[in-house]
C-alpha positions as CSV (number, residue, x, y, z in Angstrom):
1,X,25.8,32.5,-40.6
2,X,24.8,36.3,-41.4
3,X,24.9,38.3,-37.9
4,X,20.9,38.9,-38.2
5,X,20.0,35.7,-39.4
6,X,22.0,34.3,-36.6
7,X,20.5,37.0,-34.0
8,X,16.8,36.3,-35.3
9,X,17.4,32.2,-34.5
10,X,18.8,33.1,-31.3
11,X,16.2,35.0,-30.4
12,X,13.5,32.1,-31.4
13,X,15.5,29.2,-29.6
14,X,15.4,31.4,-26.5
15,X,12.2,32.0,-26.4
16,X,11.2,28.0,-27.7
17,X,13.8,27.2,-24.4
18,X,11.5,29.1,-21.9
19,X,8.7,28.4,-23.2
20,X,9.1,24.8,-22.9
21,X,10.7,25.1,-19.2
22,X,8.0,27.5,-18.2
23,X,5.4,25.6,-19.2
24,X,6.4,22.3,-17.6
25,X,7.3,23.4,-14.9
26,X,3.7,25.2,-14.3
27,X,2.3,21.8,-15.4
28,X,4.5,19.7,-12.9
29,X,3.9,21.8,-10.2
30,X,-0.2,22.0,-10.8
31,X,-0.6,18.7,-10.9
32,X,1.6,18.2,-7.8
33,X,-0.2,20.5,-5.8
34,X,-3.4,18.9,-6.8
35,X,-2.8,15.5,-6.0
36,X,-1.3,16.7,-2.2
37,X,-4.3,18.1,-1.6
38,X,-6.5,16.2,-2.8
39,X,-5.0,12.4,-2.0
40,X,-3.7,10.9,1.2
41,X,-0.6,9.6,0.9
42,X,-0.9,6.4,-0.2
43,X,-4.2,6.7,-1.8
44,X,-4.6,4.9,-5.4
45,X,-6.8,5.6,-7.7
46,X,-7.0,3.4,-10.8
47,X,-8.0,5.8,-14.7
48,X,-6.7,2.7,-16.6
49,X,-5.9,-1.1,-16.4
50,X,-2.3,0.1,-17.1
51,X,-2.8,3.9,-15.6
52,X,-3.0,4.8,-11.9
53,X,-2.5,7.6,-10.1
54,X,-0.7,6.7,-6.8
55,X,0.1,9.3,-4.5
56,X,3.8,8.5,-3.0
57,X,6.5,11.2,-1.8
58,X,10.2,10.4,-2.2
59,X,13.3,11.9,0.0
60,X,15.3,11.0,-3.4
61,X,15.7,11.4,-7.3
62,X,13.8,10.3,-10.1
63,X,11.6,7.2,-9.9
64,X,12.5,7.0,-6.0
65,X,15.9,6.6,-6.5
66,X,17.9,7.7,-3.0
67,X,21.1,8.9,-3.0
68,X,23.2,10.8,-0.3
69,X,21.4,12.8,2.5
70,X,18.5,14.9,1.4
71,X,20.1,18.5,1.6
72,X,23.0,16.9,-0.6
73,X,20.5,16.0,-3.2
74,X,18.7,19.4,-3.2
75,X,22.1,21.3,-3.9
76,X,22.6,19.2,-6.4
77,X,19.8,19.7,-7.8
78,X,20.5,23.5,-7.7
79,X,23.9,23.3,-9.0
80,X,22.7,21.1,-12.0
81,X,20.3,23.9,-13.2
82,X,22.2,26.4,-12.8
83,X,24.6,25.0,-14.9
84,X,21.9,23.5,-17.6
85,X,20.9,27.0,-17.9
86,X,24.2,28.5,-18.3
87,X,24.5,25.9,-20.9
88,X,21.5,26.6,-22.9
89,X,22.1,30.3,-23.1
90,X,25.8,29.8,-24.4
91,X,23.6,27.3,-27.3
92,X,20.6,30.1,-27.9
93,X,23.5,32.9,-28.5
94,X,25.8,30.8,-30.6
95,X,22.6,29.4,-32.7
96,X,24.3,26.7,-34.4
97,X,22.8,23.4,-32.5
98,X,19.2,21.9,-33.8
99,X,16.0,23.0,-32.1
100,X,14.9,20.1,-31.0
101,X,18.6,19.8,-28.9
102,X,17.5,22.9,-27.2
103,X,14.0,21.5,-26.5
104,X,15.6,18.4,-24.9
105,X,17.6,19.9,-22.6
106,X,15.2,22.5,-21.7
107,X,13.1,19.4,-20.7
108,X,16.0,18.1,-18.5
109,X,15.9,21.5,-16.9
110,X,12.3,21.8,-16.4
111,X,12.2,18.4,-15.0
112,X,15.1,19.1,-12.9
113,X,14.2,22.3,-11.3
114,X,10.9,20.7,-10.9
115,X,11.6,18.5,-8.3
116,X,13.7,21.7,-6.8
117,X,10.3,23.5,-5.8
118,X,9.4,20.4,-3.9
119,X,12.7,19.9,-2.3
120,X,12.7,23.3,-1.1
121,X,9.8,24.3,-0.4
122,X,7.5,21.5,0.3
123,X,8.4,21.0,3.9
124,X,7.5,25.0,4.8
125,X,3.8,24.9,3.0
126,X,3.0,21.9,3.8
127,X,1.9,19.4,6.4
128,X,1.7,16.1,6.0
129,X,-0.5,14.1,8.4
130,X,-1.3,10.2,8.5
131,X,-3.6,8.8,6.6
132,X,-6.3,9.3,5.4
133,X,-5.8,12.9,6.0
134,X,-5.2,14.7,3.2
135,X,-2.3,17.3,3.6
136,X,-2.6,21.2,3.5
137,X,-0.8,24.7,3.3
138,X,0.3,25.8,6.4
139,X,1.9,29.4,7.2
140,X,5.4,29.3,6.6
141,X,7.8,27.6,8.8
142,X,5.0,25.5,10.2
143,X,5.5,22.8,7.8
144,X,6.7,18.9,8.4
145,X,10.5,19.8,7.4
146,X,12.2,22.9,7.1
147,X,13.9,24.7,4.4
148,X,15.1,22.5,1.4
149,X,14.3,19.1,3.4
150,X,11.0,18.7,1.5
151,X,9.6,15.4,0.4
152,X,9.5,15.0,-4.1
153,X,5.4,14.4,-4.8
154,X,5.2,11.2,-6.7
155,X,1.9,10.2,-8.6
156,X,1.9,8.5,-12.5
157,X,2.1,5.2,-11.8
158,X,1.7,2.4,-14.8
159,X,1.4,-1.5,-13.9
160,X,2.0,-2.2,-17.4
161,X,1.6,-6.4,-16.7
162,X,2.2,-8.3,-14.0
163,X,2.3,-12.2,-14.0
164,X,3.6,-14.6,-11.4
165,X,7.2,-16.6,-12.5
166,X,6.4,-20.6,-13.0
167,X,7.6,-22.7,-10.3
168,X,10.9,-24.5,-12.3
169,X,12.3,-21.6,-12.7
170,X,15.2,-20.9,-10.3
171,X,15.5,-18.1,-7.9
172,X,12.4,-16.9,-8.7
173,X,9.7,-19.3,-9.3
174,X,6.4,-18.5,-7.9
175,X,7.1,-15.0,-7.4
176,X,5.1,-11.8,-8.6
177,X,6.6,-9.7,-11.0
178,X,4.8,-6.3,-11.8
179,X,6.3,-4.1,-14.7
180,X,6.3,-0.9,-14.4
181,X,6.6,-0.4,-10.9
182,X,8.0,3.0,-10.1
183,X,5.9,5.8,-9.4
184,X,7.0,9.1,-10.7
185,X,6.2,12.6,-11.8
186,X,5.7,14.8,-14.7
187,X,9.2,16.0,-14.1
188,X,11.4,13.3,-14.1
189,X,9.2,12.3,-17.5
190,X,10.4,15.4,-18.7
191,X,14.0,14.3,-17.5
192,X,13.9,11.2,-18.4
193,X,12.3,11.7,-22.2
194,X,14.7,14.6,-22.7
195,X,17.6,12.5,-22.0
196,X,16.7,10.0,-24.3
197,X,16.2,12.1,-27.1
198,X,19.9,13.7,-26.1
199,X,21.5,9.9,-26.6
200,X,19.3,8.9,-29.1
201,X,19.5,11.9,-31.7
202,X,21.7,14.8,-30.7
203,X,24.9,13.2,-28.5
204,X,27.4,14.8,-31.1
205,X,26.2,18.1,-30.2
206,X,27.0,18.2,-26.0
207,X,30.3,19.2,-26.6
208,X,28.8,22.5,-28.9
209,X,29.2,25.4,-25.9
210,X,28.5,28.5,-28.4
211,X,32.1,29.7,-29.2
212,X,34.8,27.7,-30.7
213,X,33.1,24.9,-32.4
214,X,32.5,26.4,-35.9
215,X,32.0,23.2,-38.4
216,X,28.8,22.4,-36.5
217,X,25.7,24.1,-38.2
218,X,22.3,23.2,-37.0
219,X,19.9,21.2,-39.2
């Protein structure tokens, strides 16, 4: 690829990466910050037969999902960017990976350090009464946990159907089933849908790290 050709698309995917992280991150956290404030925990408020938005915190991943003690799981979380944005720099220099690769794992890394803001810093801003109080900032160090023990904010919630399981059945007859029960966030969507779009369209490309691979040109 011809050295300024190359530099000007490096240039572009850079600034389409932080853009994209940026942005989803202001959005994630906006939308967090409003529904704390404004919800008790608990509190469910329904938009759309199918759409609710259900104020839940998690001391785990995405969709709820617990795993190892919560200081574990926020330096993990750390680790993981840091290495998703070494990653995507060594991409934006070499320039030879699709666009829409780098915009799905910006999306993982958006989503990712996302859910890092709450982890640790949640617990020092924040209180967190019973319901139906409704939380609020507090001065630092007064909050309900300390430094990177915060609680994930939780609130897109779709009940897609729900039906109860006829009595013949075994094991489960007569019991509810609701689908889609988890309650998540605007980052782990942006996990989540930017992980799909890595297996679905762009799994020969995770191996591309920006220096050896030459035969792989970008679409």
């Amino acid at each position: 690829m011809n050295t300024s050709i190359q530099a000007s698309r490096s240039r572009n995917l850079g600034i389409l990466a932080a853009v994209i992280i940026f942005a989803l991150i202001i959005i994630d956290q906006l939308v967090k910050i409003w529904v704390k404030t404004s919800f008790y925990l608990g509190e469910d408020i329904q938009i759309l037969p199918f759409f609710h938005l259900r104020f839940i915190q998690n001391n785990g991943m995405a969709f709820g999902i617990e795993l190892g003690s919560k200081l574990f799981l926020t330096l993990f979380r750390i680790g993981l960017v840091g290495l998703l944005v070494w990653y995507i720099c060594r991409l934006v220099k070499a320039a030879k990976v699709p666009a829409g690769f780098i915009v799905a794992v910006a999306m993982v890394t958006a989503g990712a350090f996302g859910n890092i803001i709450d982890c640790v810093f949640y617990g020092e801003i924040f209180n967190d009464p019973y319901p139906p109080a409704i939380a609020q900032f507090v001065p630092w160090g007064h909050g309900y946990g300390g430094l990177m023990h915060g609680y994930v904010v939780d609130m897109l919630y779709f009940p897609l159907f729900a039906f109860y399981w006829p009595e013949w059945i075994p094991f489960v007859g007569g019991q509810y089933f609701s689908f889609f029960d988890p309650v998540f966030n605007i980052a782990d969507a942006a996990i989540t849908v930017g992980m799909c779009l890595i297996i679905l369209f762009y799994t020969k490309y995770l191996g591309e790290v920006g220096d050896k691979d030459e035969k792989v040109q970008a679409k």
